[in-house]
C-alpha positions as CSV (number, residue, x, y, z in Angstrom):
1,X,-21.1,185.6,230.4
2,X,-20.3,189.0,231.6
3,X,-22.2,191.1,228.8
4,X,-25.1,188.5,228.6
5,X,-25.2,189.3,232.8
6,X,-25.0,193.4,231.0
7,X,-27.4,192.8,228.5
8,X,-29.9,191.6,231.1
9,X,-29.2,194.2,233.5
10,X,-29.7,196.6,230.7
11,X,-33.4,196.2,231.2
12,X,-33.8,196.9,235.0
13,X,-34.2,200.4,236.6
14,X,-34.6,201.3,240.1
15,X,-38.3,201.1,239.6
16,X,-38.6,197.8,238.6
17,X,-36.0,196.6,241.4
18,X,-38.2,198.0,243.9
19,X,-41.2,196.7,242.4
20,X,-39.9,193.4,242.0
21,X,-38.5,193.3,245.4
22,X,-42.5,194.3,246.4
23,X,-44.4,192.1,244.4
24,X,-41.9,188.8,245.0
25,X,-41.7,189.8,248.9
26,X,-37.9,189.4,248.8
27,X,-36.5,190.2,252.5
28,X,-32.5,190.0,251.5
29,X,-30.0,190.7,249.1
30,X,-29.4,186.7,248.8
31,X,-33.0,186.1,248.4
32,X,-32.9,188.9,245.2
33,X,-29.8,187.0,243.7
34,X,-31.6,183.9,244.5
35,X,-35.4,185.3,242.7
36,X,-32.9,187.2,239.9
37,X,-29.1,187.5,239.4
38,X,-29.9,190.3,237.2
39,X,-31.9,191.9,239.1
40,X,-29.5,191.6,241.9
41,X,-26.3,192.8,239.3
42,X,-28.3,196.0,238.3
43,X,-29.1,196.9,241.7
44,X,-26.1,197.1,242.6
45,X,-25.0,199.7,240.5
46,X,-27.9,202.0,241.9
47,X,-26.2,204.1,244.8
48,X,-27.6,203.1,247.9
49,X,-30.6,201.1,246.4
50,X,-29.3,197.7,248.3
51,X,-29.2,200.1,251.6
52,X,-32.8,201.3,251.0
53,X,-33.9,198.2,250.3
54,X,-32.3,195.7,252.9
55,X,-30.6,197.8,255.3
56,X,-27.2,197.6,256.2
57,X,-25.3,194.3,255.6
58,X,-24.8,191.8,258.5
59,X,-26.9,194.6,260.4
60,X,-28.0,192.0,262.8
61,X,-25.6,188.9,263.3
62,X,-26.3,187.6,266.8
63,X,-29.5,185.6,267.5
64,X,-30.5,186.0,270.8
65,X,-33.7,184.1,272.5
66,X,-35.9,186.7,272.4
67,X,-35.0,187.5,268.4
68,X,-35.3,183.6,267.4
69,X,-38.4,183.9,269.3
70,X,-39.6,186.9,267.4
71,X,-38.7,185.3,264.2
72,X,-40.4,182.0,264.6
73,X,-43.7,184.0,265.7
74,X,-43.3,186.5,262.8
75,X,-42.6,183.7,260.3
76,X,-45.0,181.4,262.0
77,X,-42.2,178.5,262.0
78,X,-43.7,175.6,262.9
79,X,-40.5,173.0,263.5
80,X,-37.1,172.6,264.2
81,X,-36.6,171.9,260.9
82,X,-38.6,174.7,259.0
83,X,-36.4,177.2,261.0
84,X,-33.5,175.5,260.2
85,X,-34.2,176.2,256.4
86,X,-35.2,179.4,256.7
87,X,-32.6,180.8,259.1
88,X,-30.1,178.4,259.7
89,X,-28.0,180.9,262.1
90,X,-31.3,180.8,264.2
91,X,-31.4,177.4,264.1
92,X,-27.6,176.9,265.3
93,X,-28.4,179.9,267.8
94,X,-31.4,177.6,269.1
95,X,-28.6,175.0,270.6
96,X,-27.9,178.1,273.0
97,X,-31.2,178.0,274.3
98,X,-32.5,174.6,275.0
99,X,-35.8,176.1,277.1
100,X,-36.7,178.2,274.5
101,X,-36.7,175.5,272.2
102,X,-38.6,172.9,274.1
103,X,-41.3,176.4,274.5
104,X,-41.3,176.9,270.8
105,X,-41.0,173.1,269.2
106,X,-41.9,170.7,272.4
107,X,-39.5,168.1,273.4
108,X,-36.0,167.8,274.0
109,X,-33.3,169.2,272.0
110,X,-30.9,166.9,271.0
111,X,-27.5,167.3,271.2
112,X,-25.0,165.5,269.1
C-alpha cells in the first residue's frame, strides 16, 4: 500500500496541489485527504505548502457567537442540521449560545 500511495504521489507537484486545491475549492487539509489521499500525501512533503495553503493547524479552535455567526452567513447555513455537518464544533459551540441560535435557526434549542 505504501508505494502504490508513492506511485500516486509520484505524479503531483506543487502546481497541481494548488491547482487542485483551486479548482475543487478545498478549504482544509481534511477536506484535500477527503477530495485526494494522494494529493494530500504529496503535499506534504512540499515544505510549507500545507502552511500556504490552509494556514496553521488548529489556528482557530474556539467558536465564539460572533464566529458561528460569521460562518453560517458566509456559508449561507440554513439549519441546525446543515451546520452541524459542516462544522460540527460550531454546531456543539451553538449549545453555548441559545439566542444566537433561536436568531440564526428560529425556535428553541433543545437540550438533551
Amino acid at each position: 500500500m505504501a508505494s502504490d500511495r508513492a506511485d500516486k504521489a509520484k505524479k503531483w507537484t506543487e502546481e497541481t496541489i494548488r491547482s487542485f486545491v483551486t479548482t475543487h475549492d478545498i478549504s482544509t487539509r481534511t477536506e484535500l485527504f477527503h477530495r485526494s489521499q494522494a494529493a494530500y500525501y504529496a503535499a506534504n512533503e512540499f515544505e510549507g505548502l500545507m502552511l500556504d495553503l490552509f494556514g496553521p493547524i488548529r489556528a482557530e479552535t474556539k467558536w465564539s457567537a460572533e464566529r458561528i455567526r460569521e460562518y453560517v452567513e458566509e456559508n449561507e447555513i440554513m439549519s441546525r442540521t446543515a451546520l452541524a455537518g459542516s462544522a460540527p464544533g460550531a454546531y456543539k459551540a451553538l449549545k453555548r449560545y441559545p439566542k444566537l441560535a433561536q436568531d440564526l435557526f428560529g425556535g428553541a434549542w433543545q437540550t438533551r
